[in-house]
C-alpha positions as a printed NumPy array, in Angstrom:
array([[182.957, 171.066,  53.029],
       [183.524, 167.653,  54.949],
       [182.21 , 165.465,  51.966],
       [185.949, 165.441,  49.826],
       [188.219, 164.989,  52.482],
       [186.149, 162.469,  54.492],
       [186.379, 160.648,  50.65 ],
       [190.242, 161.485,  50.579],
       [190.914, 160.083,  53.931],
       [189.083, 156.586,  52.548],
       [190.915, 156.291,  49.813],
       [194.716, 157.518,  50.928],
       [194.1  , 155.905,  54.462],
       [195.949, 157.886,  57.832],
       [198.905, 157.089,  56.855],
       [199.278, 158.969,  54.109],
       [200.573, 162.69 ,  54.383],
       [198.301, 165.702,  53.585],
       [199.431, 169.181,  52.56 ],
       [196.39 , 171.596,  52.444],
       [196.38 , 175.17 ,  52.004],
       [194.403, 178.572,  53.352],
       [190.445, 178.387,  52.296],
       [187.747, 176.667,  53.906],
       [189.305, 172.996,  53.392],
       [191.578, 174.05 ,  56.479],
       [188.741, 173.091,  58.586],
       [189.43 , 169.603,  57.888],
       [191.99 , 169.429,  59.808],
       [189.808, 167.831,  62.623],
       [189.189, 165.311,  60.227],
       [193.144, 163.959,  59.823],
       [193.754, 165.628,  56.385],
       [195.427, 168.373,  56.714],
       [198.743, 167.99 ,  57.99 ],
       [200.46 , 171.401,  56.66 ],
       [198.673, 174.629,  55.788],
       [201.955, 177.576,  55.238],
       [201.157, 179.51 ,  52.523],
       [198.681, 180.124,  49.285],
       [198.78 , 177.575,  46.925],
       [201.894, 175.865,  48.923],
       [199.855, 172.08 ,  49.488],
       [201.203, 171.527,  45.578],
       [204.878, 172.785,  46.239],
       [205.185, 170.866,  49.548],
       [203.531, 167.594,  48.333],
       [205.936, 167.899,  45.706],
       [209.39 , 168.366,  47.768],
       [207.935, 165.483,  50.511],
       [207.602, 162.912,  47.741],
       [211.001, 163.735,  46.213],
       [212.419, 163.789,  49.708],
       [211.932, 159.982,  49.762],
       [208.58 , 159.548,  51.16 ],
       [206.919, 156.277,  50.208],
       [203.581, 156.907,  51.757],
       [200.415, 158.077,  49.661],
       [200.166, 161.846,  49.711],
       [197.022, 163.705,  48.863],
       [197.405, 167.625,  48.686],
       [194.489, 169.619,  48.545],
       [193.272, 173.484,  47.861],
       [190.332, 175.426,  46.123],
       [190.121, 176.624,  42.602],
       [190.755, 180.062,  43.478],
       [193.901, 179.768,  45.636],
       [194.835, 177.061,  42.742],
       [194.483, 179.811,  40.449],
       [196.085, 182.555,  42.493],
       [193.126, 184.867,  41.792],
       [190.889, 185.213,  44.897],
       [192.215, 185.609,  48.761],
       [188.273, 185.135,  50.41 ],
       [186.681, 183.393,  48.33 ],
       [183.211, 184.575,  46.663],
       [185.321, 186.682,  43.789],
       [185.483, 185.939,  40.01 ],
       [188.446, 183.863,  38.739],
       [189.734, 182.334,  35.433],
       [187.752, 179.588,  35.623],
       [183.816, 180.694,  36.717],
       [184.483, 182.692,  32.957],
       [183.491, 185.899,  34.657],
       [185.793, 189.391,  35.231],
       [186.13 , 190.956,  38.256],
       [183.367, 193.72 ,  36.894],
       [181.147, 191.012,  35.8  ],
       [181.639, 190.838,  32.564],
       [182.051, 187.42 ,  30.732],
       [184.958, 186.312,  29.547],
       [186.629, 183.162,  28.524],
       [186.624, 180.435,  31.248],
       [189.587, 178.194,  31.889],
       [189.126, 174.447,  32.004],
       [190.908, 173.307,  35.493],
       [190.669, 169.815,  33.817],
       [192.851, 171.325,  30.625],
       [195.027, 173.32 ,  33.016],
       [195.679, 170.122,  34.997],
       [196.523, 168.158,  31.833],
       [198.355, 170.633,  29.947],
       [200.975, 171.117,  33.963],
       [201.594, 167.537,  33.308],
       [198.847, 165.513,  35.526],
       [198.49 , 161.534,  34.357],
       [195.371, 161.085,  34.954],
       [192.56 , 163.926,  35.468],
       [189.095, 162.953,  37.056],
       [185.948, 165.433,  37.892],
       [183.648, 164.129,  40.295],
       [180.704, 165.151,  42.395],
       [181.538, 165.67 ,  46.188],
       [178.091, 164.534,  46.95 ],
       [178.309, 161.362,  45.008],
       [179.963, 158.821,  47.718],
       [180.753, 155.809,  46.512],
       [182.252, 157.755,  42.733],
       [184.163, 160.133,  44.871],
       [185.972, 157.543,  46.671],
       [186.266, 155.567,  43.742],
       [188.283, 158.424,  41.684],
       [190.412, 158.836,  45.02 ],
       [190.956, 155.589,  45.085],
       [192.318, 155.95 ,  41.307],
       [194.235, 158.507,  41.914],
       [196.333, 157.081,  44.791],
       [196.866, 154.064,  42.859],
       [197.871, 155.928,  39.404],
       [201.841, 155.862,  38.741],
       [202.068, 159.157,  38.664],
       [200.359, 162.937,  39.67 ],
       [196.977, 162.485,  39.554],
       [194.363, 165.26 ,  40.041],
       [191.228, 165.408,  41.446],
       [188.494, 167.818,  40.565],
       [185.125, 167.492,  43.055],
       [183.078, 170.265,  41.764],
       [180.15 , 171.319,  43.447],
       [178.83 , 175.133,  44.004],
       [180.214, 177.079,  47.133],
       [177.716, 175.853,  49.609],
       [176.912, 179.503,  50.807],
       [176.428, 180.941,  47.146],
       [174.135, 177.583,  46.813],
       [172.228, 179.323,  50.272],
       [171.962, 182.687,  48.961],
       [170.505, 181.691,  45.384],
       [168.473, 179.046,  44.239],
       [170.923, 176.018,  44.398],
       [169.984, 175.486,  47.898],
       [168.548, 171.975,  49.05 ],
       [166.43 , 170.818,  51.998],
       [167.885, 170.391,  55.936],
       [167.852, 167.045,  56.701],
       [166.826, 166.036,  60.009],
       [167.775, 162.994,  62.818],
       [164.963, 160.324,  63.151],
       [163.446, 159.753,  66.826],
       [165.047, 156.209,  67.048],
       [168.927, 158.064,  66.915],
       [171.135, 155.757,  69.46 ],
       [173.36 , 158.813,  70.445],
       [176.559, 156.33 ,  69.42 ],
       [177.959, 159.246,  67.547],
       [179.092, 157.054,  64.817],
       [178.214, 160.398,  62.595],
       [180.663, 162.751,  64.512],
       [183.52 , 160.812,  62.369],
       [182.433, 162.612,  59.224],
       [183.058, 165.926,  60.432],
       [180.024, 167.868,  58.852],
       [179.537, 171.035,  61.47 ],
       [175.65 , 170.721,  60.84 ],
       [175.541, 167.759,  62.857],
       [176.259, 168.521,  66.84 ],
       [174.874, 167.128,  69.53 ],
       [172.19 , 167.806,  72.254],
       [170.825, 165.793,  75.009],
       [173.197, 162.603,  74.458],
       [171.348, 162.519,  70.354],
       [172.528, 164.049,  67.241],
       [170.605, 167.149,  65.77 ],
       [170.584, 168.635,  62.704],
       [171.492, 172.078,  62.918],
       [171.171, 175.279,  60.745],
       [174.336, 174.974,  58.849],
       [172.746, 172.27 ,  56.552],
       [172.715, 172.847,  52.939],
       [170.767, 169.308,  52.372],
       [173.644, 167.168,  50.593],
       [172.5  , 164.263,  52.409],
       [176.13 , 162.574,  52.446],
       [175.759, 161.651,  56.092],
       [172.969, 159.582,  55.324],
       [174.797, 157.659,  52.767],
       [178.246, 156.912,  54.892],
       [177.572, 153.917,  57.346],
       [175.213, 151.302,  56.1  ],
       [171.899, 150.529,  57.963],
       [170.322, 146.723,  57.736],
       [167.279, 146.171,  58.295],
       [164.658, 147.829,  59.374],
       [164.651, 151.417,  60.919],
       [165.22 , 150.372,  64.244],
       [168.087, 147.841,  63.093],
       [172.172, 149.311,  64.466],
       [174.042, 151.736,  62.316],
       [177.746, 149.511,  60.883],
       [180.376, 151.724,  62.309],
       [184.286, 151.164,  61.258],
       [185.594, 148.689,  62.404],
       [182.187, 147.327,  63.477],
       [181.383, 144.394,  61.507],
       [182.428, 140.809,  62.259],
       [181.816, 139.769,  58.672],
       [182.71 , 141.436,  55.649],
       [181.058, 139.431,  52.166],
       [182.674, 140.77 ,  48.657],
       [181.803, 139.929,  45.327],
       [185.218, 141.257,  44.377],
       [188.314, 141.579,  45.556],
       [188.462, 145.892,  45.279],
       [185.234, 146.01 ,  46.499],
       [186.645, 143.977,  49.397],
       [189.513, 146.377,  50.077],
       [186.844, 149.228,  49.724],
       [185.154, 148.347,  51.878],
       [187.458, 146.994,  55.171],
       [187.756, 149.666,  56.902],
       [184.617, 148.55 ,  57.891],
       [185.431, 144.763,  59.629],
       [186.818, 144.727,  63.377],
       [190.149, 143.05 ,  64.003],
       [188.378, 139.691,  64.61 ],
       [186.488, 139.771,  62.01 ],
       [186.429, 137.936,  58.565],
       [186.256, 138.386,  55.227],
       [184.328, 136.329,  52.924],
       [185.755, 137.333,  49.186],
       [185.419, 136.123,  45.895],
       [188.884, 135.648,  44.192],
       [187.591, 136.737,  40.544],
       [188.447, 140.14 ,  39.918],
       [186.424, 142.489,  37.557],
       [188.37 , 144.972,  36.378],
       [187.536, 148.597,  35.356],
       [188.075, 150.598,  31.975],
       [190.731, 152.173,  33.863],
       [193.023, 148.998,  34.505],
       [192.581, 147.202,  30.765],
       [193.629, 150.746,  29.18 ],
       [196.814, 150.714,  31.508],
       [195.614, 154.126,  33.221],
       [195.778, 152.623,  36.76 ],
       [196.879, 149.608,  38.333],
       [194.862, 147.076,  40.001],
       [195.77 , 145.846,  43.202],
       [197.561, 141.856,  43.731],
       [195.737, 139.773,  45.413],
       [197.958, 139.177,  48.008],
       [197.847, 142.801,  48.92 ],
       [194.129, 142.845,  49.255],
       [193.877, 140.178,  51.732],
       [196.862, 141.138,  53.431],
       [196.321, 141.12 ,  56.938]])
């Protein structure tokens, strides 16, 4: 579960406001995005009457496919879209991704939860699209995934673990700890997301790059750049290279690519 809103938090930033609704996403409030939870399917209604209310800031609304569909209160039960009926039988399946388009959304993306770096990079679209923007991470329920086949291998913490519980940030509830150390515990389902968030140099024994850890940040581009400073401490600086290479997205008009002066705004 903590692998789209860590992603979502990335891209929108604190500042930004989060409606979420009722479903397993509401455990994310620990992780600073979920700022309202009233009512099924109400993150879509309230992001809605904030922004027209006036507010400037980025807001990212999120909710599952069955609460977005109205069709299942606990989850585990066919819907419209897994093209199944509520006695099993198949039946046709509705494209979220058509549904989206056809209610009016700009620009529709579907993403894998698991993949870092391209989930952050569609959030990262979407906040910057003029205009409602939807974002689709699709991955199987992670406890259907443990009762089938889908399931993947536990990862586990190395010997050498520091205990600076850089890790705690991402919010996964496999990872606790024990003995001033992290441990892996049974609630894995073997994504391996947490081994992908901070960046290691070096060899094995070499520190872990927390935010707002590094005292040098090098880019080969200014996005990447603004990707990536979270990263740099207050006294730190950035090294960037001024040429910009800009993605499909930007040269078809679909989204807009940041000014320069915003990216090395202070």
């Amino acid at each position: 579960m903590p692998k789209k809103p860590f992603k979502m938090r990335k891209a929108f930033g604190k500042k930004a406001i989060y409606p979420s609704d009722i479903g397993c996403y509401t455990m994310a409030i620990g992780m600073g995005t979920v700022d309202t939870c009233l009512c099924m399917g109400a993150s879509i209604t309230l992001a809605s009457g904030i922004r027209f209310g006036g507010e400037t800031e980025g807001i990212c609304c999120s909710l599952g496919d069955s609460t977005f569909l109205h069709a299942a209160m606990t989850g585990h039960q066919p819907h419209p879209g897994t093209g199944v009926t509520a006695t099993g039988e198949s039946t046709v399946q509705v494209s979220l991704e058509a549904l989206a388009k056809a209610l009016g959304a700009g620009l529709v993306e579907t993403v894998d939860p698991y993949d870092l770096d391209k989930a952050i990079e569609c959030f990262q679209k979407a906040k910057e699209f003029p205009g409602l923007s939807v974002v689709i991470a699709r991955q199987p329920c992670v406890i259907k995934a443990r009762r089938g086949e889908a399931g993947r291998k536990s990862f586990a913490v190395g010997e050498d673990c520091a205990g600076c519980q850089i890790c705690v940030d991402f919010g996964c509830s496999a990872i606790e700890f024990e003995n001033d150390k992290a441990r892996i515990n049974a609630l894995c389902m073997g994504c391996g997301a947490c081994a992908k968030i901070y960046t290691r140099i070096g060899c094995r024994f070499s520190p872990m790059v927390a935010s707002g850890g590094a005292d040098v940040l090098l880019a080969l581009e200014p996005a990447e750049a603004l990707r990536f400073a979270h990263f740099l401490s207050p006294e730190g600086v950035a090294l960037v290279n001024t040429t910009a290479v800009l993605p499909v997205t930007v040269t078809t008009g679909k989204s807009r690519y940041p000014a320069l002066q915003e990216i090395l705004a202070p």
